[in-house]
N, C-alpha and C positions, 0 to 999 in steps of 0.2 A: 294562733291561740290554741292552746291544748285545752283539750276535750276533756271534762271529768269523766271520771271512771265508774260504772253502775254502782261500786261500792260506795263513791262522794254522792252519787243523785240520791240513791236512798234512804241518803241521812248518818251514812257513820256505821261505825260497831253495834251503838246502841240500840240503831234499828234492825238490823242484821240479830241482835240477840233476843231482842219483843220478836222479830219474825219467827223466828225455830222455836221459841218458847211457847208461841200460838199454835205454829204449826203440829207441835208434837200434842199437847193438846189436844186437838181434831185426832191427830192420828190414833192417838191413842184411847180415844170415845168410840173409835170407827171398827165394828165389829169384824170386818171385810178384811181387815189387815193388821188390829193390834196384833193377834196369835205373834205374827213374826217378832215382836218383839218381848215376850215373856220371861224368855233368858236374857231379857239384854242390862247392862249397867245405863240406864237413862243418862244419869248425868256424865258418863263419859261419852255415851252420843249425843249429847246436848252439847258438849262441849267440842265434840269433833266437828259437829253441822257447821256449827259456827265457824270454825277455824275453815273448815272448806267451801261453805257460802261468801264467805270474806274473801277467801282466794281465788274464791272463779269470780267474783265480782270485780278483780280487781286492788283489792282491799290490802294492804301492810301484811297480812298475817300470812307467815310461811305453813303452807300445807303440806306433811311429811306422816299422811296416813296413809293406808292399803289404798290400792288401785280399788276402782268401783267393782271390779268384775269379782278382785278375793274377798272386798265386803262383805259381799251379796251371796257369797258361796255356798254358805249354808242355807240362806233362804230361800236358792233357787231349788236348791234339794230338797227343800220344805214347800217345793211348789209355788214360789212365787213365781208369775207370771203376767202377760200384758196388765192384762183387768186390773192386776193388785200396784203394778207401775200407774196405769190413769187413772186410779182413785187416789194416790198419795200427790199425785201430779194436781190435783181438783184440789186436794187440802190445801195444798201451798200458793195455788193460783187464787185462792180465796183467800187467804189471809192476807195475803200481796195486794189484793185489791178490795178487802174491807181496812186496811192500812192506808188506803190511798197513792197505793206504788201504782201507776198503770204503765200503759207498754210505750207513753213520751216520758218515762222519766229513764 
């Protein structure tokens, strides 16, 4: 019997899309780490998150954006570093689990 894929336990796109939608959200309340996104086009990274949470999950959707490291390019020259990784890591871990995703699904 084949196993669903974290992208089928979570519920689909649609959940995948309420997650990045919350998540950015938080992130973007969060004094600690909005800065990095001031120059950014939201709804093109709102749209990319999706496309790449769907893909690492698993999900239908082909992901054919920059590698993580030339993402982050500019933000690591902007001093992004651990601290600012496990505060966006806590956003996401918290919408996942005020969602009701936990770590058996």
């Amino acid at each position: 019997m084949k196993e669903d894929s974290i992208y089928e336990r979570l519920g689909g796109q649609n959940s995948i899309d309420t997650v990045v939608d919350i998540f950015y959200k938080k992130v973007l309340a969060d004094d600690s780490v909005n800065y990095f996104f001031i120059k950014t086009d939201m709804e093109r990274q709102i749209r990319k998150q999706r496309e790449f949470l769907s893909y690492a999950f698993g999900g239908p959707t082909k992901y054919d954006g920059k590698r993580l490291i030339e993402a982050h390019k500019n933000a690591v020259l902007a001093g992004l570093n651990d601290s600012h990784f496990d505060t966006i890591v806590k956003h996401l871990s918290s919408t996942l689990f005020e969602l009701a995703v936990d770590d058996d699904n």
